[in-house]
DOFI-235603 format. One record per residue: residue number from 0; x, y, z of N, C-alpha, C, CB in turn. Coordinates in Angstrom, 1 decimal, decimal comma, always signed. Glycine has a CB too. Layout:
num->NUM	n.c1->X	n.c2->Y	n.c3->Z	ca.c1->X	ca.c2->Y	ca.c3->Z	c.c1->X	c.c2->Y	c.c3->Z	cb.c1->X	cb.c2->Y	cb.c3->Z;
...
This chain:
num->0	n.c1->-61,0	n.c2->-14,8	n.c3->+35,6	ca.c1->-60,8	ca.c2->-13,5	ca.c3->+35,1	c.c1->-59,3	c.c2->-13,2	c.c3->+34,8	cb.c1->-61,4	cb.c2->-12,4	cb.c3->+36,1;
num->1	n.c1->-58,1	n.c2->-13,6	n.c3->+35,8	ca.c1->-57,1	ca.c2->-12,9	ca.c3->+35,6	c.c1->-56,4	c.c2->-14,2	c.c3->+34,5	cb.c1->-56,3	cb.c2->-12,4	cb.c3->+37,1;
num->2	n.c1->-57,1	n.c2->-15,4	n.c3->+34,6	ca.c1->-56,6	ca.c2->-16,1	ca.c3->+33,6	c.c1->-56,6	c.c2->-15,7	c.c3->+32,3	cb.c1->-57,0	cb.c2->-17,0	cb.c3->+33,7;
num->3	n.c1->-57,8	n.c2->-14,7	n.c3->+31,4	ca.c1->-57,5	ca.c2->-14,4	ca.c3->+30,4	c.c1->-56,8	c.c2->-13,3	c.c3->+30,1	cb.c1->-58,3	cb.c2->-14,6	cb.c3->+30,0;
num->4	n.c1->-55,8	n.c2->-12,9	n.c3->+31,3	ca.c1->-54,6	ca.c2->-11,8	ca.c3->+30,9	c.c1->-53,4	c.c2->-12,2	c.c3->+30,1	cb.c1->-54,0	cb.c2->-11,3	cb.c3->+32,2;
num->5	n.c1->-53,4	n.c2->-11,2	n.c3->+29,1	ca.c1->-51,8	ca.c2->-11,5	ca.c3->+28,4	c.c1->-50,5	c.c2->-11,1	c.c3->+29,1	cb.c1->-51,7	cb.c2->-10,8	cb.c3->+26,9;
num->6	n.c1->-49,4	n.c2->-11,0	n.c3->+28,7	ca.c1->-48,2	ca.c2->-10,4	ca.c3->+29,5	c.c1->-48,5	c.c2->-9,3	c.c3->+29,3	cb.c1->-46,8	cb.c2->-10,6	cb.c3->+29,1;
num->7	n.c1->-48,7	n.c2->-8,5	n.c3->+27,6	ca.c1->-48,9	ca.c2->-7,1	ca.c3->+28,0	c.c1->-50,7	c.c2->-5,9	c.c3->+29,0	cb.c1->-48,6	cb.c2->-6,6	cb.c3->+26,3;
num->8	n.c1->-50,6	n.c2->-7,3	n.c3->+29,6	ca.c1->-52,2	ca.c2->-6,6	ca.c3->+30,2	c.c1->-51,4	c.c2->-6,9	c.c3->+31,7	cb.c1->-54,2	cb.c2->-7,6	cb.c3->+29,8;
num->9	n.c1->-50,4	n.c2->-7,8	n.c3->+32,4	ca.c1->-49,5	ca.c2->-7,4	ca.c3->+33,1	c.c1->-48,6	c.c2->-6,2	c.c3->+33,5	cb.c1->-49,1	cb.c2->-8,1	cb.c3->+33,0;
num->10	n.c1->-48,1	n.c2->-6,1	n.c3->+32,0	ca.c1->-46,9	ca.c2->-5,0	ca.c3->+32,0	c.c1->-48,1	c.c2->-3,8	c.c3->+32,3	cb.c1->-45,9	cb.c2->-4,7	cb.c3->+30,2;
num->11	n.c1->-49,2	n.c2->-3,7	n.c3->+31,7	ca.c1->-49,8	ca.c2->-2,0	ca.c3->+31,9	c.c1->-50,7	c.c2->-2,3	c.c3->+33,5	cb.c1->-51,2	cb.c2->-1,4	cb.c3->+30,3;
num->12	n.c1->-50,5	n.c2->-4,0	n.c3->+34,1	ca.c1->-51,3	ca.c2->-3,3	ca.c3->+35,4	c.c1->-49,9	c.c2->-3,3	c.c3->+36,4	cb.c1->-52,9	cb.c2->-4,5	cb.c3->+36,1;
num->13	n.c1->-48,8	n.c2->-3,7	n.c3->+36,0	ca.c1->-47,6	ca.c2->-3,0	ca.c3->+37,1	c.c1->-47,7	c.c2->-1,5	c.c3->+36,9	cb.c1->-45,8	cb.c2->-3,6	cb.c3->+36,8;
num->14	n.c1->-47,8	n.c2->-0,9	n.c3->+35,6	ca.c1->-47,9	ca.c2->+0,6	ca.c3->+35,5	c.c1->-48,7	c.c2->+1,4	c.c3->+36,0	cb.c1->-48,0	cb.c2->+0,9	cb.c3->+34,5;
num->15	n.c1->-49,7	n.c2->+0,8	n.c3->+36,6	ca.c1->-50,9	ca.c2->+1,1	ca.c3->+37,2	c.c1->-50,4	c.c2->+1,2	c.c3->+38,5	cb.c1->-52,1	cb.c2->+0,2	cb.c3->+37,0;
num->16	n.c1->-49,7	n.c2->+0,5	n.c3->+39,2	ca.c1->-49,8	ca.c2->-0,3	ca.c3->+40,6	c.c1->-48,6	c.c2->+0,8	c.c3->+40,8	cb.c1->-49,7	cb.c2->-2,3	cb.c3->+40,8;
num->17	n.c1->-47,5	n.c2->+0,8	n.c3->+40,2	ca.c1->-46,1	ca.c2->+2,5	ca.c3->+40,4	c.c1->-47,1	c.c2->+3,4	c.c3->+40,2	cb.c1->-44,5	cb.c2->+2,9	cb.c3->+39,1;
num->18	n.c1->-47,7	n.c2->+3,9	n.c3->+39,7	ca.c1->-48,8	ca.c2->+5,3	ca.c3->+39,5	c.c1->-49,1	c.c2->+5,4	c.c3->+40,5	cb.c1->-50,2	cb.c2->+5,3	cb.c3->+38,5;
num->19	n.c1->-50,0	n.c2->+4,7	n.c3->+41,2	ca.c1->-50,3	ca.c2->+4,4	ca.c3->+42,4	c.c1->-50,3	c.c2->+4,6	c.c3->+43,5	cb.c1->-50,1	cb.c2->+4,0	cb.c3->+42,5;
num->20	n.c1->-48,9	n.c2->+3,7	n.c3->+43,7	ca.c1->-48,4	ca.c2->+3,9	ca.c3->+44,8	c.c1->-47,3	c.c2->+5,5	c.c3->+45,0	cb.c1->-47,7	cb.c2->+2,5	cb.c3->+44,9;
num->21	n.c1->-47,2	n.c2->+6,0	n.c3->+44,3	ca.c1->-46,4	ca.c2->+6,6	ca.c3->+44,2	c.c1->-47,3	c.c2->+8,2	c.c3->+44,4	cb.c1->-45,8	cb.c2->+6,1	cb.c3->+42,8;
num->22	n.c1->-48,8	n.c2->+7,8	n.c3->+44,0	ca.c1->-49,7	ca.c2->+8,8	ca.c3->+44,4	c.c1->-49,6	c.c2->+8,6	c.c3->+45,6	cb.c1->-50,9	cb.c2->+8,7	cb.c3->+43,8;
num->23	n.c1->-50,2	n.c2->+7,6	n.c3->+46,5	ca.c1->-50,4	ca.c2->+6,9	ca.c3->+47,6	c.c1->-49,0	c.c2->+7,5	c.c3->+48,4	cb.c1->-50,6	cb.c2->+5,1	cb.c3->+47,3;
num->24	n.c1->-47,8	n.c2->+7,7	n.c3->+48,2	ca.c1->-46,7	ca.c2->+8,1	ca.c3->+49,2	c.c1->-46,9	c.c2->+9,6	c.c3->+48,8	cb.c1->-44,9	cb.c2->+7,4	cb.c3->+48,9;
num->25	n.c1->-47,1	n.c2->+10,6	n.c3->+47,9	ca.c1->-47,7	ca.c2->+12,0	ca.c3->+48,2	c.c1->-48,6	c.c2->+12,2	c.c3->+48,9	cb.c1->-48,0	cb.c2->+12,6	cb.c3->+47,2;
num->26	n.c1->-49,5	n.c2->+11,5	n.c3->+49,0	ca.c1->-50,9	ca.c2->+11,4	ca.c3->+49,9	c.c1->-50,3	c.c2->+11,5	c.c3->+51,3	cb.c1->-51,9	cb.c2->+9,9	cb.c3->+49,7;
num->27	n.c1->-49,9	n.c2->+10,5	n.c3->+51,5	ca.c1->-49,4	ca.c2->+10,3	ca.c3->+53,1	c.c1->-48,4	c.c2->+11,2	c.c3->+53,4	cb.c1->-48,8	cb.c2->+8,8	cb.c3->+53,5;
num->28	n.c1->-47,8	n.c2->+11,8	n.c3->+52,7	ca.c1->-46,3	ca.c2->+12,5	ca.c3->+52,5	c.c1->-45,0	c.c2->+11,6	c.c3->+52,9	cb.c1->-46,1	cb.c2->+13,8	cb.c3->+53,6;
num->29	n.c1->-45,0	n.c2->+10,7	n.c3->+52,3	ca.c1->-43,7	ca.c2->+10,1	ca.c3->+52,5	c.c1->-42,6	c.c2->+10,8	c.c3->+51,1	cb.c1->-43,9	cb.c2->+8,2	cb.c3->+52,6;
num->30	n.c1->-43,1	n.c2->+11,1	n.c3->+50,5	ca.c1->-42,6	ca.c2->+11,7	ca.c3->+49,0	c.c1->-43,1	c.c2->+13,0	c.c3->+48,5	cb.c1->-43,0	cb.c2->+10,9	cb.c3->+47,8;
num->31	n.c1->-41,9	n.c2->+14,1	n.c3->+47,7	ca.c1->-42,6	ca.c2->+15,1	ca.c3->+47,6	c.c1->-43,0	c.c2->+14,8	c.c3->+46,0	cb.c1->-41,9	cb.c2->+16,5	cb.c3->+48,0;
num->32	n.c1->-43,9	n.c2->+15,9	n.c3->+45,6	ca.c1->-44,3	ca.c2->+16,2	ca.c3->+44,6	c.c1->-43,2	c.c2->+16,6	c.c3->+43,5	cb.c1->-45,3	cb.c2->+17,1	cb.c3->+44,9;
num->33	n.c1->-42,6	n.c2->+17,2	n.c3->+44,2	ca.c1->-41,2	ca.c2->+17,3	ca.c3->+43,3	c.c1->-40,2	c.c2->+16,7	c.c3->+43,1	cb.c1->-40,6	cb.c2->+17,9	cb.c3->+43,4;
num->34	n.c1->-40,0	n.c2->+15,7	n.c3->+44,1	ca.c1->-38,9	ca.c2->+14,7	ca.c3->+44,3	c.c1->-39,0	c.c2->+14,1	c.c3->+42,6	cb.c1->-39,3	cb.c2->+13,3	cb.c3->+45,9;
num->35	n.c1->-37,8	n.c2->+13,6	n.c3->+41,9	ca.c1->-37,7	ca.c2->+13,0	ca.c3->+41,3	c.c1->-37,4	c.c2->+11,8	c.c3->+41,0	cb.c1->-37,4	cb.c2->+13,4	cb.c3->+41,1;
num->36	n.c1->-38,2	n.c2->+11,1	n.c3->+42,3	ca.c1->-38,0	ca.c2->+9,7	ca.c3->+42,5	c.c1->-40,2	c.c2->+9,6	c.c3->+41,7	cb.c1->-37,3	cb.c2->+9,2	cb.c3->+44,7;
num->37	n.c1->-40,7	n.c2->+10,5	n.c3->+42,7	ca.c1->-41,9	ca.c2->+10,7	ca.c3->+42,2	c.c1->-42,4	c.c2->+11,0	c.c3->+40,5	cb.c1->-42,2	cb.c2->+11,8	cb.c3->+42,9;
num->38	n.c1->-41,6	n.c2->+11,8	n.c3->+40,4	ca.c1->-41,6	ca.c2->+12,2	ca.c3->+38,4	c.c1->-41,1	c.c2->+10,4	c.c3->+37,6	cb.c1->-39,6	cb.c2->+14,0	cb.c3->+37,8;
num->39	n.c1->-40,1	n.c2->+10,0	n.c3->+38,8	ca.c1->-39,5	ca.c2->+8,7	ca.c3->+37,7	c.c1->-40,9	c.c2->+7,6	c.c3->+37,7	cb.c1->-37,6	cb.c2->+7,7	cb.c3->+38,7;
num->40	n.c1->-41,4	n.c2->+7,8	n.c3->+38,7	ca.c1->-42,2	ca.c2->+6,5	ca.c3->+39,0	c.c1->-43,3	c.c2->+6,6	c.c3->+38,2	cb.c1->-42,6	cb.c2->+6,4	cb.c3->+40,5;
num->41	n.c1->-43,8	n.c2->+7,9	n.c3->+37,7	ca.c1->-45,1	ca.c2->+8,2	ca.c3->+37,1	c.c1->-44,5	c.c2->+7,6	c.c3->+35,6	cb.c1->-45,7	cb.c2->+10,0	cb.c3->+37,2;
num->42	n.c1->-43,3	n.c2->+8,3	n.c3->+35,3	ca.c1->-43,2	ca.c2->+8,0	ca.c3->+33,8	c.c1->-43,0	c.c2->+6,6	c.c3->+33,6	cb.c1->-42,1	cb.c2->+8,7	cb.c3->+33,2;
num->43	n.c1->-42,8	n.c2->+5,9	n.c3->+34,3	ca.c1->-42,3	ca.c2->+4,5	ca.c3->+34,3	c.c1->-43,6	c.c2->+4,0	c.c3->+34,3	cb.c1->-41,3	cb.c2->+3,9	cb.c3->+35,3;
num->44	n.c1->-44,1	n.c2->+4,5	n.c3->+34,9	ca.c1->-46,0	ca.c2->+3,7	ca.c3->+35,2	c.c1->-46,3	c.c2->+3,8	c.c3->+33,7	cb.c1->-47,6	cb.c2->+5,0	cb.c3->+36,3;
num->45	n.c1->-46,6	n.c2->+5,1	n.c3->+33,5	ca.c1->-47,2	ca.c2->+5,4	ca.c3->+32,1	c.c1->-46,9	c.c2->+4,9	c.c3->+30,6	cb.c1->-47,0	cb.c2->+6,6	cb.c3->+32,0;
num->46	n.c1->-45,1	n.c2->+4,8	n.c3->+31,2	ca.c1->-44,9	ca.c2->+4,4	ca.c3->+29,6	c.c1->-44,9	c.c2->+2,8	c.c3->+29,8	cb.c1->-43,2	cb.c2->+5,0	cb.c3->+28,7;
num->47	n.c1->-45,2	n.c2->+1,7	n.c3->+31,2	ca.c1->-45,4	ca.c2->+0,5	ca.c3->+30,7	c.c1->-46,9	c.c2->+0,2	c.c3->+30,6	cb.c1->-44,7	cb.c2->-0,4	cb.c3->+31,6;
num->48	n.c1->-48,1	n.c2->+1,1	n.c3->+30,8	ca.c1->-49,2	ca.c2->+1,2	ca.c3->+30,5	c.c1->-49,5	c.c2->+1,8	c.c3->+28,6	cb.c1->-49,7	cb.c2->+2,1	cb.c3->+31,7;
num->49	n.c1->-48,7	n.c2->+2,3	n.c3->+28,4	ca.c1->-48,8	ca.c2->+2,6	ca.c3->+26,9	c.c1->-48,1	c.c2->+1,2	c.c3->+26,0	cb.c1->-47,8	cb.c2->+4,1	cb.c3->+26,5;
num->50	n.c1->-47,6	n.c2->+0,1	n.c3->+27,2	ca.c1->-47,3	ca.c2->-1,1	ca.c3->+26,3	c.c1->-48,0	c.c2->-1,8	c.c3->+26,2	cb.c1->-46,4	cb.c2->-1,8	cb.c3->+26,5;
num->51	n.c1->-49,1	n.c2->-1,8	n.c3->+27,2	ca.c1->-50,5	ca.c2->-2,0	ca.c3->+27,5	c.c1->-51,4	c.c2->-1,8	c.c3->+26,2	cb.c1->-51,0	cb.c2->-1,1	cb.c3->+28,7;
num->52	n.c1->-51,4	n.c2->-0,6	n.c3->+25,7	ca.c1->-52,1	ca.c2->+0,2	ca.c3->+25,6	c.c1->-52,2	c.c2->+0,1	c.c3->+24,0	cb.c1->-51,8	cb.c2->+1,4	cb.c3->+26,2;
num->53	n.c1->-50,8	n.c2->-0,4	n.c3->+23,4	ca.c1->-50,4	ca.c2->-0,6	ca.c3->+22,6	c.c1->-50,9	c.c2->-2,0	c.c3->+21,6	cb.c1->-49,3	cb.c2->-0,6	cb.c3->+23,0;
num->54	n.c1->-51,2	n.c2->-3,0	n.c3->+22,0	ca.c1->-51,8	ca.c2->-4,1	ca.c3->+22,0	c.c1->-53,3	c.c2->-3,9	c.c3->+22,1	cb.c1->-51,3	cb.c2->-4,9	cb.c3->+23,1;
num->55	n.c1->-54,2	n.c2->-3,4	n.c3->+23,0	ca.c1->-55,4	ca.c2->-2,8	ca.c3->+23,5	c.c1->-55,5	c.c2->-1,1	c.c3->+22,9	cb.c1->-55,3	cb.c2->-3,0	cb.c3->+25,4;
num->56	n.c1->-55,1	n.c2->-1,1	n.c3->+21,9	ca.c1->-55,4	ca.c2->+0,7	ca.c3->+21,7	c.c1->-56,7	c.c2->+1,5	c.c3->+22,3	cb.c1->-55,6	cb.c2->+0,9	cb.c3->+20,0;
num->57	n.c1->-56,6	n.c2->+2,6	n.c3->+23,0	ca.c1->-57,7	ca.c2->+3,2	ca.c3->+23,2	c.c1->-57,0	c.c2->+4,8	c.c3->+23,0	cb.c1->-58,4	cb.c2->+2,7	cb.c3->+24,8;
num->58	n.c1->-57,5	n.c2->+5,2	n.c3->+22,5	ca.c1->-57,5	ca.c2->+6,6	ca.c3->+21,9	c.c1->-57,3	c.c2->+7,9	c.c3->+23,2	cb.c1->-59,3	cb.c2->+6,8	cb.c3->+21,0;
num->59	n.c1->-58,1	n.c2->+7,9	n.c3->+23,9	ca.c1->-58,4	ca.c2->+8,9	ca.c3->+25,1	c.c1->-57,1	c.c2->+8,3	c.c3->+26,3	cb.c1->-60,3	cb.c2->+8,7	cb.c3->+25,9;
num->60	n.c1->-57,4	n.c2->+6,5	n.c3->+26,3	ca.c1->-56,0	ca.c2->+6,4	ca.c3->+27,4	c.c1->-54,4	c.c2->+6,9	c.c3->+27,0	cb.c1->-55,7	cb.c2->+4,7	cb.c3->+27,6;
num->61	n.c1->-54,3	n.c2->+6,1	n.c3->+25,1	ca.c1->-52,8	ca.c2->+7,4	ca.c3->+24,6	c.c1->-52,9	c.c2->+8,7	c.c3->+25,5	cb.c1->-52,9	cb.c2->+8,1	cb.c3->+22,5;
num->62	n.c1->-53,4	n.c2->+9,1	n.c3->+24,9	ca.c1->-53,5	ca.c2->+10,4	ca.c3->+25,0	c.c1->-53,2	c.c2->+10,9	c.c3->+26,5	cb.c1->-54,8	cb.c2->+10,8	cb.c3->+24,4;
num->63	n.c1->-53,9	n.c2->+10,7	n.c3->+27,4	ca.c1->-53,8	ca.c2->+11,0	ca.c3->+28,7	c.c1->-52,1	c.c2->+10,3	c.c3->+29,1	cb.c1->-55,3	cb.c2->+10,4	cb.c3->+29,6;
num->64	n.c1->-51,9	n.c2->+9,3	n.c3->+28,8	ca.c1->-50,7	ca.c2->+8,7	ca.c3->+29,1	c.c1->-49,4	c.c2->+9,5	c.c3->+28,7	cb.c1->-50,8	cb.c2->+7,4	cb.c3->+28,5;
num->65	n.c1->-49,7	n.c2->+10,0	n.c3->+27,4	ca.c1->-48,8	ca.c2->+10,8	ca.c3->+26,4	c.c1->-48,6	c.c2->+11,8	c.c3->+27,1	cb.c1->-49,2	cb.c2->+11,2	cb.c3->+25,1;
num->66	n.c1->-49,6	n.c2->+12,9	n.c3->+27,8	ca.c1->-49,7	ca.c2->+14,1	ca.c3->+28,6	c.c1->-48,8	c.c2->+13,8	c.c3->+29,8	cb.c1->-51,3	cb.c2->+14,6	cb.c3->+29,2;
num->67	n.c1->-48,9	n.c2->+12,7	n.c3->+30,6	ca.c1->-48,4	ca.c2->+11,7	ca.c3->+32,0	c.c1->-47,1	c.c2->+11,8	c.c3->+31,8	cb.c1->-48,9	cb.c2->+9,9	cb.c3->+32,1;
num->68	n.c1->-46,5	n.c2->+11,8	n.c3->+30,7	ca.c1->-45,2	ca.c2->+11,6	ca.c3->+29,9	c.c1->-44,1	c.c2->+12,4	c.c3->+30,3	cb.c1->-45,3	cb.c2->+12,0	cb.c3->+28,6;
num->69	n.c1->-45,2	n.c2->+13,3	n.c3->+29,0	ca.c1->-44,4	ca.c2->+14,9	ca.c3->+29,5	c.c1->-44,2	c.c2->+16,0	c.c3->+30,5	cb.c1->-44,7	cb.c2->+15,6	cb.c3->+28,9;
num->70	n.c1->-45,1	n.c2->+15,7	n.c3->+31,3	ca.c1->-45,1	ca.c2->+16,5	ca.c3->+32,6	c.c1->-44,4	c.c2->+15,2	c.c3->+33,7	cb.c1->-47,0	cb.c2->+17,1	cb.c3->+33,2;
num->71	n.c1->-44,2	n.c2->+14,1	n.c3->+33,1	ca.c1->-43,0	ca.c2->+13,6	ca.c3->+33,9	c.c1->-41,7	c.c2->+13,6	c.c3->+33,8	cb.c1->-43,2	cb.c2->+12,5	cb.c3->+34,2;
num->72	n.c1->-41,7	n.c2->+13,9	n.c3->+32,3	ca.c1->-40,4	ca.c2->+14,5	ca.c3->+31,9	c.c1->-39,8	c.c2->+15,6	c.c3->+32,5	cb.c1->-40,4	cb.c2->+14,8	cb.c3->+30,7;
num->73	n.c1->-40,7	n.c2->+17,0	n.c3->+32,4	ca.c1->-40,7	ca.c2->+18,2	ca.c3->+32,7	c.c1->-40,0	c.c2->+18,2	c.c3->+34,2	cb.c1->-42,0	cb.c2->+18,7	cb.c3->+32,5;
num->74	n.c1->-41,2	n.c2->+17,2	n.c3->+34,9	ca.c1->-40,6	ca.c2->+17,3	ca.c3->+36,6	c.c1->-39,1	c.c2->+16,7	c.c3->+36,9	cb.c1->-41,6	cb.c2->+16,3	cb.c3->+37,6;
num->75	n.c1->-39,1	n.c2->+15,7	n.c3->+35,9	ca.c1->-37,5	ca.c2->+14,7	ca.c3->+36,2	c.c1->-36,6	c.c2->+16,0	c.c3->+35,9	cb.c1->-37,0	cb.c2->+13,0	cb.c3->+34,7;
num->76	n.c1->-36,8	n.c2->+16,8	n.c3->+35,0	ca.c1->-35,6	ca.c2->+17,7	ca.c3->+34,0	c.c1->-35,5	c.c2->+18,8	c.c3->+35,3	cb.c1->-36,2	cb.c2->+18,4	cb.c3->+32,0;
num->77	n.c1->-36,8	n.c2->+19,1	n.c3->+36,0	ca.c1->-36,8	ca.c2->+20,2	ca.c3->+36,8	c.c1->-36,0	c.c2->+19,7	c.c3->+38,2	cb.c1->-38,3	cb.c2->+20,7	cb.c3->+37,0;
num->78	n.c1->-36,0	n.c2->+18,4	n.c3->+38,8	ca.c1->-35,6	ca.c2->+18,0	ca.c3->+39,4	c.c1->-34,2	c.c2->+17,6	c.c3->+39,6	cb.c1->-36,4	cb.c2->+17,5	cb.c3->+39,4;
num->79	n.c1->-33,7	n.c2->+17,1	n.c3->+38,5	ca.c1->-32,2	ca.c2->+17,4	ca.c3->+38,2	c.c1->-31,6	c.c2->+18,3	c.c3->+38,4	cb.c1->-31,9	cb.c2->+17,4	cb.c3->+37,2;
num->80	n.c1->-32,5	n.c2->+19,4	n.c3->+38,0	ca.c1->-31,8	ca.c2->+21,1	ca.c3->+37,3	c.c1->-31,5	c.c2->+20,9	c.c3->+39,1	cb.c1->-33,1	cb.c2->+22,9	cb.c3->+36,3;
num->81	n.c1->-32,5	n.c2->+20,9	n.c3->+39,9	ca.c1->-32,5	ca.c2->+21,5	ca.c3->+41,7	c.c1->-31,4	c.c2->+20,5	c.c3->+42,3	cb.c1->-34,4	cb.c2->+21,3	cb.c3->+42,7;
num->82	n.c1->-31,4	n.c2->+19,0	n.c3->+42,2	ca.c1->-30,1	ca.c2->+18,6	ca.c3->+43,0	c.c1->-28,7	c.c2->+19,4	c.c3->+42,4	cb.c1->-29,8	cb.c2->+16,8	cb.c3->+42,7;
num->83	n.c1->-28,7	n.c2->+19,6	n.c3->+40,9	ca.c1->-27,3	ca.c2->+20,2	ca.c3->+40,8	c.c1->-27,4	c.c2->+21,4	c.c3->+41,1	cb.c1->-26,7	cb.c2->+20,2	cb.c3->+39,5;
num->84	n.c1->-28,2	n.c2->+22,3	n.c3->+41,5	ca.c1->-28,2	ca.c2->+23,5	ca.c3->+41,9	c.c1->-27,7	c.c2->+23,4	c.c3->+43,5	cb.c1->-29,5	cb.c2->+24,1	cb.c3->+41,6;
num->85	n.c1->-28,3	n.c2->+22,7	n.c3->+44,4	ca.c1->-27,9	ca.c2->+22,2	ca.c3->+45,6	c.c1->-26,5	c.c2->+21,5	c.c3->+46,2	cb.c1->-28,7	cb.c2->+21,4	cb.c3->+45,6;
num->86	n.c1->-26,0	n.c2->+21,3	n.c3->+44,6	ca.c1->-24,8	ca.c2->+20,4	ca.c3->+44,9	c.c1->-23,3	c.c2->+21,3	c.c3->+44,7	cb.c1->-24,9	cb.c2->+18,9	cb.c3->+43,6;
């Protein structure tokens, strides 16, 4: 089975595996929801799953990944704004 994986069906299952885990450390609380180590990890999931995704097109996964994006953008930009506010 994992023998007929290409590199980019690698690259989108590391994207999978930061999504993840990254869920997996809010769960337990080792990470907040706002931390921008959390926002970095999702977008990084997502956009190496859209390289995935890219190769393998699926219509509904863009899309949800695209959304993943921007509300990880939003949180990185919100998260910035609060360390320099702090600093």
């Amino acid at each position: 089975v994992f023998t007929d994986l290409q590199w980019h069906d690698w690259v989108g299952s590391l994207g999978v595996l930061i999504i993840v885990a990254a869920y997996l450390w809010l769960q337990i609380g080792r990470i907040a929801g706002q931390n921008v180590v959390f926002s970095g990890a999702n977008l990084l999931g997502s956009m190496l799953i859209l390289v995935s995704l890219y190769f393998n097109f699926n219509f509904s996964a863009v899309l949800i990944e695209i959304f993943w994006i921007i509300i990880s953008l939003f949180g990185l930009v919100m998260g910035l704004r609060r360390f320099k506010l702090t600093r």
